[in-house]
C-alpha positions as CSV (number, residue, x, y, z in Angstrom):
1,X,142.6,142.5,168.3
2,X,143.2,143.2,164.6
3,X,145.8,140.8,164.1
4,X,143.8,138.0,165.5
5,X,141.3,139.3,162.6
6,X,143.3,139.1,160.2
7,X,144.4,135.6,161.0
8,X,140.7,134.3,161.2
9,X,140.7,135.9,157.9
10,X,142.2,133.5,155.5
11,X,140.9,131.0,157.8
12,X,136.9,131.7,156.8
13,X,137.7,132.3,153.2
14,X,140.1,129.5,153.1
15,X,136.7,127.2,154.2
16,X,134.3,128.8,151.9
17,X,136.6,128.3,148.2
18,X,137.0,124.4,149.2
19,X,133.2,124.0,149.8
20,X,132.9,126.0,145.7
21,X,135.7,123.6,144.6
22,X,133.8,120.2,145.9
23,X,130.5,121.9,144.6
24,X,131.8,122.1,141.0
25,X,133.2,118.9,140.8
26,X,130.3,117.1,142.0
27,X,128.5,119.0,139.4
28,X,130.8,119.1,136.3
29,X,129.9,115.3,135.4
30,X,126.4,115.5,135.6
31,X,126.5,118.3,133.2
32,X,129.0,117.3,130.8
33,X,126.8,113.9,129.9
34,X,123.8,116.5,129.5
35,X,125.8,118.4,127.5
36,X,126.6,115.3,125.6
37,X,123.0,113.7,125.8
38,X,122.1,117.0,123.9
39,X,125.0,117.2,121.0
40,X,123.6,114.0,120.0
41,X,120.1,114.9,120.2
42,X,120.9,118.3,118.5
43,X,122.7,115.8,115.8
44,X,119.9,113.6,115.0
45,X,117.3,116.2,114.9
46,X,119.0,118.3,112.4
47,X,119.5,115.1,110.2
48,X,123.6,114.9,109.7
49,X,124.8,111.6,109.5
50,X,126.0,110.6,112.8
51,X,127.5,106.8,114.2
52,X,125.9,104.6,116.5
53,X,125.4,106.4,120.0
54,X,126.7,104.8,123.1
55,X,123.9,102.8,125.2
56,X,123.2,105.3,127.6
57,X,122.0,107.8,124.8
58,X,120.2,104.8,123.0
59,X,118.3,104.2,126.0
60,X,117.4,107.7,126.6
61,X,115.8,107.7,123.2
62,X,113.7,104.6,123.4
63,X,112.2,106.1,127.1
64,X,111.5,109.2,124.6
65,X,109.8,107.0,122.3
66,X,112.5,107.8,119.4
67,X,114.0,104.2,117.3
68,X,117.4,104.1,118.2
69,X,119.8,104.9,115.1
70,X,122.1,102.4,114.3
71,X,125.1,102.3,110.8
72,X,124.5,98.9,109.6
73,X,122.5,98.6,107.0
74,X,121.3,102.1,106.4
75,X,124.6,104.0,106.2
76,X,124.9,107.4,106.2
77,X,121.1,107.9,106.1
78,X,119.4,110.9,108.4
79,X,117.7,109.2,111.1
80,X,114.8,110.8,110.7
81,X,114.3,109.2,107.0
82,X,115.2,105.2,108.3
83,X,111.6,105.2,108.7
84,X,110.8,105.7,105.4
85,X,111.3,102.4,103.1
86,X,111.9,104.8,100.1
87,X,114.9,105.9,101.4
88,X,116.2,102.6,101.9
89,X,116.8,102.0,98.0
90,X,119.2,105.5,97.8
91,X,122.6,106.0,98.3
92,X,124.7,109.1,98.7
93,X,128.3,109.0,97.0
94,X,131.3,110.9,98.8
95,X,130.8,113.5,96.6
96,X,127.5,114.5,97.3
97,X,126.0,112.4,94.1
98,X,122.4,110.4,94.8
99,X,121.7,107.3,93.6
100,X,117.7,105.9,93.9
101,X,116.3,102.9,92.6
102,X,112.5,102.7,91.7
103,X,112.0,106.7,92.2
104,X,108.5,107.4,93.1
105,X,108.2,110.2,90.3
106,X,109.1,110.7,86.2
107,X,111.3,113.5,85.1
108,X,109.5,113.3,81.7
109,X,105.7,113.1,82.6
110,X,103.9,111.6,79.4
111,X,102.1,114.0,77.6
112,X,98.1,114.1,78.5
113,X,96.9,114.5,75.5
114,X,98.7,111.9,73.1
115,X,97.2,108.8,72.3
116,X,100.2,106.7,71.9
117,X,101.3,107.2,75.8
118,X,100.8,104.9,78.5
119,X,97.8,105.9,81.5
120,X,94.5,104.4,82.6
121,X,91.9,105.4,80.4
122,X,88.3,105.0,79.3
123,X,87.3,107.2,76.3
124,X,83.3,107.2,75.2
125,X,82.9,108.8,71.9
126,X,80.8,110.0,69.2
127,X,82.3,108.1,66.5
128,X,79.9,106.1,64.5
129,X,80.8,104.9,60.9
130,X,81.1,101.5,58.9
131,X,83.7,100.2,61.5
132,X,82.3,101.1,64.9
133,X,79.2,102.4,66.5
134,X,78.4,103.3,70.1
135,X,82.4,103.6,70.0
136,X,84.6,103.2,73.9
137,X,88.7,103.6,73.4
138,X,89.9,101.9,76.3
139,X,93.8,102.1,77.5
140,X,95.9,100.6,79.9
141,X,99.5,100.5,81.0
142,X,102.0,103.5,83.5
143,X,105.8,104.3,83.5
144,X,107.8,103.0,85.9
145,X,111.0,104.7,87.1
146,X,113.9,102.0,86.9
147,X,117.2,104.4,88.6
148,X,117.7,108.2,89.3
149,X,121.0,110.0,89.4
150,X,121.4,113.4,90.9
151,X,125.0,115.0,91.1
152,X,126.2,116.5,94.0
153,X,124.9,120.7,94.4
154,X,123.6,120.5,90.5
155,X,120.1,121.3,89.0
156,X,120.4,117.9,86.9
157,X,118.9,114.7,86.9
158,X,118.7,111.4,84.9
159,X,116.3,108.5,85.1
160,X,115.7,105.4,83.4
161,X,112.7,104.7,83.1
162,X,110.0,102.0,81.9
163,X,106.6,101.8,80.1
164,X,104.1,99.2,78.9
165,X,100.7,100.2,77.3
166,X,97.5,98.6,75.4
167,X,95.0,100.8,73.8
168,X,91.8,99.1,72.1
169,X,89.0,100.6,70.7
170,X,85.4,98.9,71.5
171,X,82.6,98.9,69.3
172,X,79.0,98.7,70.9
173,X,80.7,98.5,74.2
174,X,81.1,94.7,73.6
175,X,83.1,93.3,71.0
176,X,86.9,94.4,70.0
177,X,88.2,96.5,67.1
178,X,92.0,96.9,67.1
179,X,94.6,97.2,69.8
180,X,98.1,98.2,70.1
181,X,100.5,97.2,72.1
182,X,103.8,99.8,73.0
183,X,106.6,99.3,75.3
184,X,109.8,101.3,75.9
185,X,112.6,102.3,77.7
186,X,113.4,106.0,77.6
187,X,116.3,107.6,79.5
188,X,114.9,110.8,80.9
189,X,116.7,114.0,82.2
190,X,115.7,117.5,84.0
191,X,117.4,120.7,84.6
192,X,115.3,123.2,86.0
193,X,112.6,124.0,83.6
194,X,113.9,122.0,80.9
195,X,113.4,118.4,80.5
196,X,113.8,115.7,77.9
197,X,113.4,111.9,76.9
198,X,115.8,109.6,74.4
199,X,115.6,106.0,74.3
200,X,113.6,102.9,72.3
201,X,110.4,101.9,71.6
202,X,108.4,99.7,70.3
203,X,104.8,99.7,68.8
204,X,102.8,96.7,67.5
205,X,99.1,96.4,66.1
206,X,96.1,94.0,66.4
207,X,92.8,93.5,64.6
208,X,90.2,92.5,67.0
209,X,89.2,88.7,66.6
210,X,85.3,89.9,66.7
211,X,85.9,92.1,63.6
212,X,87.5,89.6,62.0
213,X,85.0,87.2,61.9
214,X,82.2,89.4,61.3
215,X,83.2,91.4,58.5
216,X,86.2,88.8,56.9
217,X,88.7,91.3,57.2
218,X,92.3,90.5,57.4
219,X,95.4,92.1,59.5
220,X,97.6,94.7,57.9
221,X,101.7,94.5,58.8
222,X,102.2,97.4,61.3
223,X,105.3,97.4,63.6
224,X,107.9,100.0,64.9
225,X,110.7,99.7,66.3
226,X,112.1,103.5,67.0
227,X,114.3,105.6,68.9
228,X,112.6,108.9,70.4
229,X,114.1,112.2,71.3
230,X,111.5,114.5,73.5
231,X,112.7,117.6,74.6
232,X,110.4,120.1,76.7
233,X,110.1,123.4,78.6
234,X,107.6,125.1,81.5
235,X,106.9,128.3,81.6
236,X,105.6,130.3,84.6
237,X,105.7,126.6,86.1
238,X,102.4,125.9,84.5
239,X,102.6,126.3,80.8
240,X,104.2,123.1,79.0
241,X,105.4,123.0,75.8
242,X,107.3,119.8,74.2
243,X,108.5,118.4,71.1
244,X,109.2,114.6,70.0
245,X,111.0,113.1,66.8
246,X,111.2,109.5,65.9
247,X,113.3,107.9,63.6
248,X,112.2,103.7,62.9
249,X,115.3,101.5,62.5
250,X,112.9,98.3,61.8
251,X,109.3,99.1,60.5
252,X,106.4,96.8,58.1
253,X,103.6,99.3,57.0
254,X,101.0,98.7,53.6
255,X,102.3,102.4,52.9
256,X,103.9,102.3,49.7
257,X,107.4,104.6,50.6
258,X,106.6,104.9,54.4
259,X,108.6,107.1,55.9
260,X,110.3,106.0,59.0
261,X,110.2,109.5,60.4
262,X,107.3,111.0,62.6
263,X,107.4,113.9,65.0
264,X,104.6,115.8,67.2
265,X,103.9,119.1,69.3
266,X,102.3,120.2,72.4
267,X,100.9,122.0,75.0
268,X,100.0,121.7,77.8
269,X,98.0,124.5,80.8
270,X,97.7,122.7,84.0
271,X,99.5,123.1,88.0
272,X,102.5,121.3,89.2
273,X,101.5,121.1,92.6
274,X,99.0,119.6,94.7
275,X,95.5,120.1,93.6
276,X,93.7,119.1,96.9
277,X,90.2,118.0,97.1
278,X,88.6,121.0,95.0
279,X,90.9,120.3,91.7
280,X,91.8,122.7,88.8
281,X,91.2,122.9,85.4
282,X,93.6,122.0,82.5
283,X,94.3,121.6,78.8
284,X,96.3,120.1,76.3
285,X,96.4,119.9,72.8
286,X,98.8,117.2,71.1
287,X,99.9,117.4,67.1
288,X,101.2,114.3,65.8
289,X,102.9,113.9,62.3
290,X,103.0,110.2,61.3
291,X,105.5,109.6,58.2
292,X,103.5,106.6,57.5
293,X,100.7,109.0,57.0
294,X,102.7,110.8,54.9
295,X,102.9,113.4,57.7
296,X,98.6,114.3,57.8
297,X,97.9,115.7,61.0
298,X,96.2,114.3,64.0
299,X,94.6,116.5,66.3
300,X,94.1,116.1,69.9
301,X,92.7,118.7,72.3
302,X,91.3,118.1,75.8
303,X,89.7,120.1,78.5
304,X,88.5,119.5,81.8
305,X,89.2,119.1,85.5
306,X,92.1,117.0,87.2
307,X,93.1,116.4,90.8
308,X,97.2,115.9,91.3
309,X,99.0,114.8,94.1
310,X,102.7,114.8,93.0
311,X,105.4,112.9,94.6
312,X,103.3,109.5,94.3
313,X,102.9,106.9,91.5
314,X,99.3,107.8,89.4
315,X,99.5,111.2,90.6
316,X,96.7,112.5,88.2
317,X,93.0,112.1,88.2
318,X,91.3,113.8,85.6
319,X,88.0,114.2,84.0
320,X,87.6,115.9,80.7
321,X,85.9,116.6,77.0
322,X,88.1,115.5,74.2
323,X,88.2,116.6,70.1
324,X,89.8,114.1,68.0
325,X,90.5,114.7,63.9
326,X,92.6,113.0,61.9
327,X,93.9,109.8,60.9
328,X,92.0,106.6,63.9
329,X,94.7,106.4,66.5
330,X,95.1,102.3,66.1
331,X,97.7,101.0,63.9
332,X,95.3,98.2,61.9
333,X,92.5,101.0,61.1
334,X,94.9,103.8,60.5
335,X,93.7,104.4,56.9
336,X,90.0,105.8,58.1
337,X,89.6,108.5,58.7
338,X,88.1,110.1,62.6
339,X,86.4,112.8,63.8
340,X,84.7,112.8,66.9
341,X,83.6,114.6,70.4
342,X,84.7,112.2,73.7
343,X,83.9,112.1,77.6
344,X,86.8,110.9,79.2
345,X,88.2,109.5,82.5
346,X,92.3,108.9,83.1
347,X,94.3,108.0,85.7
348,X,98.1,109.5,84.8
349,X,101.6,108.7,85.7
């Protein structure tokens, strides 16, 4: 009897390891293409640049309700950012470098408090003299950004970037005083805390037709054609201070021995981030130096209330009281002589 046991043996064991062997290789395939279906899902999802999946997997995405990825024209762009038509204008060099045309935010934020930078504005002030009563300083214009460079695992940027701006100053709410007209083209860099501005620009002046004809008085030659170096700083990632020099290559001025120079300061004590609906308070107080002033200072402070939202075009919202003293900020009234309280509303950047 035992060796007939041991014969049936093998026998029963020999049965049960081909019915494990048939189970396993019915099995494997199923869960190698899950194990596949997953890599690729696992790919995408964790945003590495990744080639067209096969059908199966593209089909398995659209039942999911996920757009299919596919090279052409996007690239090497994440999947998860083909959505956004932001992305579409950046490029990623082998190195790691990012190029991005029209970025949606400046490296060098105009100052707030400087009259010569371009925002949406509409200033009601106190002033009344010979020249203007019931006085409105109104302003229009934004900065555009042009191209952005980023190099590969550095803190550096560069932009080039774009402005346009008209400032005019209202008398009696209805008829016009003076206006300027500015445009430039800075190139703009950041590193951390530090960033800075260099590039051209140009300024011209208007007297206002109304004035003109009511009073006989005749435009003054004032244009500027400069180039700027800004260079600023944030501390505790709220406090700004900032510096600009000009030096005009091509200027007409009445000033007897203009100088082509002029340089200003600033501060400014506001948030970076995201205000939300509540807002937060800021200041700013801008010092400008005109050479064709022969360097008499102009004194800006503001203070008020503003609501950000960074990361978009016209991030800033603000509401404020202004102090003006010094020299009138438009080029064909320059020689009299302001001082006056303001209400303000702006729209920045």
């Amino acid at each position: 009897m035992v060796p007939d046991v041991e014969c049936r043996r093998p026998k029963f064991i020999t049965l049960w390891g081909w019915v494990l062997a048939v189970t396993q290789l019915l099995s494997a395939p199923g869960q190698a293409h899950e194990e596949h279906l997953l890599s690729v899902t696992r790919t995408t999802v964790q945003g590495h640049p990744i080639d067209e999946p096969p059908a199966d997997v593209r089909l398995t995405q659209a039942v999911a309700g996920k757009a299919p990825c596919a090279s052409p024209p996007f690239g090497s762009l994440p999947c998860e950012d083909r959505g956004d038509p932001r992305k579409l204008f950046e490029y990623t060099t082998l190195r790691g470098g990012t190029f991005q045309a029209f970025p949606g935010t400046l490296l060098w934020e105009p100052p707030l408090a400087s009259k010569a930078e371009p925002r949406m504005e509409l200033l009601f002030t106190t002033l009344d003299d010979t020249t203007s009563q019931q006085t409105v300083d109104g302003y229009i214009g934004a900065t555009v950004g042009i191209f952005r460079f980023t190099p590969a695992e550095s803190r550096w940027a560069f932009q080039l970037d774009f402005f346009g701006l008209v400032g005019s100053r209202f008398s009696k709410y209805d008829y016009l005083i003076a206006s300027d007209y500015r445009a430039g083209l800075p190139i703009t860099w950041a590193c951390g805390p530090w960033h800075g501005k260099f590039g051209y620009e140009h300024t011209s002046t208007h007297l206002g037709d109304e004035l003109m004809l009511l009073t006989g008085r005749q435009r003054i030659p004032s244009v500027r054609d400069e180039l700027v170096l800004g260079l600023g700083r944030w501390f505790w990632n709220q406090l700004r201070v900032y510096g600009e020099f000009g030096y005009a290559f091509f200027f007409d001025s009445v000033v007897r021995d203009a100088d082509p120079v002029r340089f200003a300061v600033g501060a400014e004590w506001r948030t970076r981030e995201a205000t939300g609906l509540l807002g937060k308070p800021f200041g700013a107080v801008h010092i400008a130096f005109p050479g064709d002033q022969h360097y008499s200072a102009n004194l800006t402070v503001q203070a008020g209330w503003m609501w950000r939202q960074p990361g978009q075009r016209l991030a800033n919202l603000r509401i404020f009281g202004e102090y003006y003293t010094g020299r009138a900020p438009f080029g064909q009234i320059f020689q009299e002589t302001n001082q006056f309280f303001g209400l303000g509303v702006a729209i920045d950047y």
